[in-house]
C-alpha positions in Angstrom: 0.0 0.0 0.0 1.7 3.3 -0.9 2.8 6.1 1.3 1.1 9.6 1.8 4.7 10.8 2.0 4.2 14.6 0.8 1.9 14.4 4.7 4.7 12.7 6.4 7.5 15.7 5.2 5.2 18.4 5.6 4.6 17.6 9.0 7.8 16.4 10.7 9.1 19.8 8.8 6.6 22.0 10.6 7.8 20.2 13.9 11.2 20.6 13.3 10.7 24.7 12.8 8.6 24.8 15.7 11.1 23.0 17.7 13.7 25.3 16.8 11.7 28.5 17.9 11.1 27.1 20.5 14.4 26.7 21.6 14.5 30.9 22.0 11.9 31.0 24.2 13.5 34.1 26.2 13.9 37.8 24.3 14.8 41.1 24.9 12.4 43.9 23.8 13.1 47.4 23.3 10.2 49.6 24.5 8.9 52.1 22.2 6.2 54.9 21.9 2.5 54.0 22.1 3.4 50.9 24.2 5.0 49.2 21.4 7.8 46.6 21.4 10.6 45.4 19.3 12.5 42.3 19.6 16.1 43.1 20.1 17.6 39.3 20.8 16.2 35.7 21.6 18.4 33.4 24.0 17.6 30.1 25.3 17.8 31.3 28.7 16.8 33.9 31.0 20.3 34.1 32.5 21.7 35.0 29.2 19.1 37.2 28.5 20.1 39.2 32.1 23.4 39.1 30.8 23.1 40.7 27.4 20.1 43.3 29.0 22.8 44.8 31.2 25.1 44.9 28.1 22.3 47.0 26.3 21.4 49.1 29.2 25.1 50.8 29.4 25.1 50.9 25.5 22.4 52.3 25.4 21.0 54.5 28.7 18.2 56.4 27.4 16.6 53.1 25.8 14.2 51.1 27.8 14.7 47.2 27.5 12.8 44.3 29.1 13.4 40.5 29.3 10.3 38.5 28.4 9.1 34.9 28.3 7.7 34.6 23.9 5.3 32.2 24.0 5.2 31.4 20.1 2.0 29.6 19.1 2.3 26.9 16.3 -0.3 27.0 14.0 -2.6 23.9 13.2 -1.4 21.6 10.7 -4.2 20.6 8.3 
């Protein structure tokens, strides 16, 4: 009996991307006006993302940066 292989591929290849962002779960946002945000960075951990914020925040002193948790949503596979 054959193979739906073109399902098989498609779906261990949208697994694989959305294993790999999730790997960066942990970013650094740079707050901007009308409480908008840009994503500066992406670590793996929050202890690297504390380490790269203080970097930022003596390059840059009048820019306001946060650490936050990115909780990327995969989308349905139909």
């Amino acid at each position: 009996m054959p193979e739906n292989t073109e399902y098989k591929a498609s779906k261990s290849g949208n697994q694989s991307i959305a294993y790999k962002e999730r790997l960066n779960s942990w970013a650094i946002a740079r707050l901007l006006p009308d409480t908008e945000r840009e994503i500066v960075a992406r670590f793996r951990s929050r202890s690297n993302a504390d380490g790269y914020i203080q970097h930022l925040r003596q390059e840059f002193p009048n820019a306001s940066f946060v650490v936050v948790f990115d909780c990327q949503r995969e989308e349905a596979v139909i």
